[in-house]
C-alpha positions as CSV (number, residue, x, y, z in Angstrom):
1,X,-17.1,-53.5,26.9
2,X,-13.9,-53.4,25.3
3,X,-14.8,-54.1,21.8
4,X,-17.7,-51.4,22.1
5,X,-15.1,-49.0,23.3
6,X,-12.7,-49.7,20.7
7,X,-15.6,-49.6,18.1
8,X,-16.6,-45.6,19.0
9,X,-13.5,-44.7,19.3
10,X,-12.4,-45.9,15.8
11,X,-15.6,-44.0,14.8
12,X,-14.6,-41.3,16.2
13,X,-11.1,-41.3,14.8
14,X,-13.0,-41.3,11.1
15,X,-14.8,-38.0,11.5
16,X,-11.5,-36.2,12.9
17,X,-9.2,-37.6,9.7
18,X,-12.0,-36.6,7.5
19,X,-11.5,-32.8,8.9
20,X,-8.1,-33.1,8.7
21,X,-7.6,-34.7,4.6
22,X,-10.4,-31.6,3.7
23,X,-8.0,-29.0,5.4
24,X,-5.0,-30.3,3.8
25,X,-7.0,-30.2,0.5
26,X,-8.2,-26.1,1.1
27,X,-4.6,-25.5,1.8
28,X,-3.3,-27.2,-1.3
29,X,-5.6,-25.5,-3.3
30,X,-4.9,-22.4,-1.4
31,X,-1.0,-22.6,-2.2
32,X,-2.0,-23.0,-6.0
33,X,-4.0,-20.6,-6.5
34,X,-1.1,-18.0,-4.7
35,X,1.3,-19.5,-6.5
36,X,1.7,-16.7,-9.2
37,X,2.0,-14.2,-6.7
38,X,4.5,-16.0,-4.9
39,X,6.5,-17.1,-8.0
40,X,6.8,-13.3,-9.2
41,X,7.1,-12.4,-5.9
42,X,10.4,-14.2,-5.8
43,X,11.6,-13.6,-9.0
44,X,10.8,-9.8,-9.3
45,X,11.3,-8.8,-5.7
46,X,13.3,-11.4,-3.5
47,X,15.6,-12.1,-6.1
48,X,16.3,-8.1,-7.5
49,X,16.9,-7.7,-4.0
50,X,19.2,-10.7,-3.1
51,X,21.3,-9.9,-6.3
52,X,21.1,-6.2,-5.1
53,X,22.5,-7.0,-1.2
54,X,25.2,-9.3,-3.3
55,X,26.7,-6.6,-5.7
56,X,26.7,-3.7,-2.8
57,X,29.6,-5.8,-1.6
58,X,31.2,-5.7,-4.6
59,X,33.5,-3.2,-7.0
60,X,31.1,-3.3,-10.2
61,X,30.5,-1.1,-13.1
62,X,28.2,-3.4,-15.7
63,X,31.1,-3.5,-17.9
64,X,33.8,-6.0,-15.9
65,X,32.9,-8.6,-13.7
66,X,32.3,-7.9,-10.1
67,X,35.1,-7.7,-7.5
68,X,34.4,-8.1,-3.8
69,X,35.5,-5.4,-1.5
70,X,33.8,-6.5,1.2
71,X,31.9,-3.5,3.4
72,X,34.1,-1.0,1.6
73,X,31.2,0.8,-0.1
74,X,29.4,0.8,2.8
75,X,32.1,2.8,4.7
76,X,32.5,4.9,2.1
77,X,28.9,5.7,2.3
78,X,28.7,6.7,5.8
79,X,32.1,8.5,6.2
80,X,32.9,10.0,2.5
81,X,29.9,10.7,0.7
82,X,27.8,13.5,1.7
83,X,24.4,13.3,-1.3
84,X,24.1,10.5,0.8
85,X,23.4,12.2,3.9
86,X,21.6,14.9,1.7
87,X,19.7,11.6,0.0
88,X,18.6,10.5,2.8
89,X,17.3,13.7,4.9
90,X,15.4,14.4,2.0
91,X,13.5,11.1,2.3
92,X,12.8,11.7,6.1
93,X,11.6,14.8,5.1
94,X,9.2,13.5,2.7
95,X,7.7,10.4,4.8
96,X,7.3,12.9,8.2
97,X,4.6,14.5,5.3
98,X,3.5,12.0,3.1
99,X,2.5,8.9,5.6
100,X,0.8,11.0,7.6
101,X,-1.5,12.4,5.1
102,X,-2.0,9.2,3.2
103,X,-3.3,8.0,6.5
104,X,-5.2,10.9,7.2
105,X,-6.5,11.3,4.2
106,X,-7.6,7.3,3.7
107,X,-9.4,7.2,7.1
108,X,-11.4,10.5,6.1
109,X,-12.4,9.3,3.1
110,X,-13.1,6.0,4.7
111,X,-15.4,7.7,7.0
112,X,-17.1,9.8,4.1
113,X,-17.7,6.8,1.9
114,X,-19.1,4.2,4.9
115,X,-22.2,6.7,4.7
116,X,-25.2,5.0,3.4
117,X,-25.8,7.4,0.3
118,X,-27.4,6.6,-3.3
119,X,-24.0,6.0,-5.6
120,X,-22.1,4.6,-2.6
121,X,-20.6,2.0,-4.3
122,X,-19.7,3.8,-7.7
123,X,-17.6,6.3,-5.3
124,X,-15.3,3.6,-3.6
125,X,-14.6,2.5,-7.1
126,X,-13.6,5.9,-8.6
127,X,-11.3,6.8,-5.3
128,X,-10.0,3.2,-5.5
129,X,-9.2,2.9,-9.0
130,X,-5.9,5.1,-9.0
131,X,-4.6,2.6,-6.4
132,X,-4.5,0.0,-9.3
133,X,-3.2,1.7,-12.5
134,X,-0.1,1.1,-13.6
135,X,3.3,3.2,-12.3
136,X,4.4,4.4,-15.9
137,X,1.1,5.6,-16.5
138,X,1.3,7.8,-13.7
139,X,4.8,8.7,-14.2
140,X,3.2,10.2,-17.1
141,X,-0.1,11.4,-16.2
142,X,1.9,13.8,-13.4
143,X,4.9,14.9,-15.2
144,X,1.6,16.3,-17.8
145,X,-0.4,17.9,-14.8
146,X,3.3,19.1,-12.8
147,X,4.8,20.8,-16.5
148,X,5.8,24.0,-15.4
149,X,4.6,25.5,-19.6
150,X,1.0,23.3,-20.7
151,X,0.5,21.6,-17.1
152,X,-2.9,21.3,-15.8
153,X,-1.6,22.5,-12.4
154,X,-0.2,26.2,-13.2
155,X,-3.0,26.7,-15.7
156,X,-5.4,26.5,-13.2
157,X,-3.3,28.8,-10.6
158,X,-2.8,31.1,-13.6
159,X,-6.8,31.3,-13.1
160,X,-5.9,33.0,-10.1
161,X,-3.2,35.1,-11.4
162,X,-0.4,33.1,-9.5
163,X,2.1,32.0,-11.3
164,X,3.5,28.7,-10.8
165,X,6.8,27.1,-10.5
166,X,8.5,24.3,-12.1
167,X,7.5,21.6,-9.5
168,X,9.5,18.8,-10.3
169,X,12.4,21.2,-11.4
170,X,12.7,23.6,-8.5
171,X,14.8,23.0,-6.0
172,X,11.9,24.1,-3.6
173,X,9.1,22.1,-4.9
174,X,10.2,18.9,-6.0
175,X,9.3,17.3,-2.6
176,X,5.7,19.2,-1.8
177,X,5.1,17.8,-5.6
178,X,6.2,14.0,-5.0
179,X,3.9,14.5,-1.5
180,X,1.0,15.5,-3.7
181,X,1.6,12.6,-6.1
182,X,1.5,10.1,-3.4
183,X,-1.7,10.9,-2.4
184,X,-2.7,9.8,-6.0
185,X,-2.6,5.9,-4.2
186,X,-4.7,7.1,-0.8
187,X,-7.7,4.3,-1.8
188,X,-5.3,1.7,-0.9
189,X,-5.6,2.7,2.8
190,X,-9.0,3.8,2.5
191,X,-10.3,-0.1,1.6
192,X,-8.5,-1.3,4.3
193,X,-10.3,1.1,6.6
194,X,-13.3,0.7,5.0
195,X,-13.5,-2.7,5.7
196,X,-12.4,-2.4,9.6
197,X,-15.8,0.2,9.5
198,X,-18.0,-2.7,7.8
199,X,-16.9,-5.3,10.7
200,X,-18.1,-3.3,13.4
201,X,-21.3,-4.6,14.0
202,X,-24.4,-3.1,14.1
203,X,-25.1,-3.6,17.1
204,X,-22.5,-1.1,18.2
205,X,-24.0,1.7,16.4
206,X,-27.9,0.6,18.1
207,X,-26.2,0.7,21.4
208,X,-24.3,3.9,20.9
209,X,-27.2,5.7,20.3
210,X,-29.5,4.3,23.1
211,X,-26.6,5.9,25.1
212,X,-27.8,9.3,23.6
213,X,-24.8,9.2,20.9
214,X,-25.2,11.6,18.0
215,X,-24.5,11.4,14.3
216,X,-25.0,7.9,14.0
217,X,-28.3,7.3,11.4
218,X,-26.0,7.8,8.4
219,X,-22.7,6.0,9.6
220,X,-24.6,2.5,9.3
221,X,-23.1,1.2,5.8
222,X,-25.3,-0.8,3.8
């Protein structure tokens, strides 16, 4: 009896250390196929911003080596420097604005585009696509539509007869213009809604409207 014993056990000890050498396998290959993420990661974010927390404690001006002052600047910035304070109610101001309608704006279009409609698919590309180009490009791309003398913008309010300001040179509309811009990225959010509408089952949807919900035919995504 105790040789049979010893005999399953052993061969059930094989089919567990079989699982375990295939995980260890998926998570190698896992880690290197995310290694270039995490390499640039480091290099181009962790690091900029280690070297960046490093020199704030410093005295440095790019042309002489750095000097440590310890939390100097930091005082300094708190008690005797007021475009920081004006820096930073300025950025308040403009994420009380923008995150809201970036996540406004990504769930409605979530909703519109987890319609079952002909061209569905071509849609989610076009409104996801800005979410991926390049940050120079659009640099450009809105200092073209925001120019206050050819811009796309105050030619088509000139349609209108209004006549439009400098945007990104007034005073007044420099912020309502960055807002706009950032809603250039809104089918970033919008995917990730997207797919938290595509996980709920169907189910759902067949038992809402037994329940005498409304609305619901068209909200099944294919």
């Amino acid at each position: 009896m105790k040789l049979g014993s010893l005999k399953l056990s052993n061969n059930a000890v094989k089919p567990t250390s079989k699982r375990m050498s295939l995980r260890r396998r998926e998570a190698l290959w896992g880690y290197i196929f995310i290694s270039p993420w995490l390499i640039g990661f480091i290099i181009f974010t962790v690091g900029p911003m280690a070297a960046s927390l490093v020199l704030s404690l410093t005295d440095y001006n790019v042309t002489s080596p750095p000097v440590f002052v310890q939390l100097d600047n930091y005082i300094k910035l708190f008690t005797d420097d007021p475009r920081f304070w004006h820096s930073l109610g300025i950025t308040v101001k403009f994420a009380l604005v923008a995150i809201p309608l970036n996540l406004v704006f990504g769930f409605v279009l979530a909703l519109l585009l987890n319609q079952n409609v002909p061209g569905v698919a071509f849609w989610r590309t076009i409104y996801y696509l800005p979410s991926v180009i390049a940050g120079v490009a659009v640099a450009i791309l809105w200092s073209l539509i925001f120019n206050p003398r050819f811009g796309i913008l105050n030619w088509l309010l000139s349609l209108v007869g209004i006549d439009g300001p400098g945007w990104l040179a007034s005073p007044d509309w420099a912020i309502p213009a960055l807002i706009i811009m950032s809603l250039w990225s809104v089918g970033g959010g919008m995917i990730i809604y997207l797919s938290g509408l595509q996980s709920i089952p169907t189910a759902l949807y067949e038992a809402a409207e037994l329940d005498g919900a409304v609305g619901l035919d068209d909200d099944i995504s294919t």
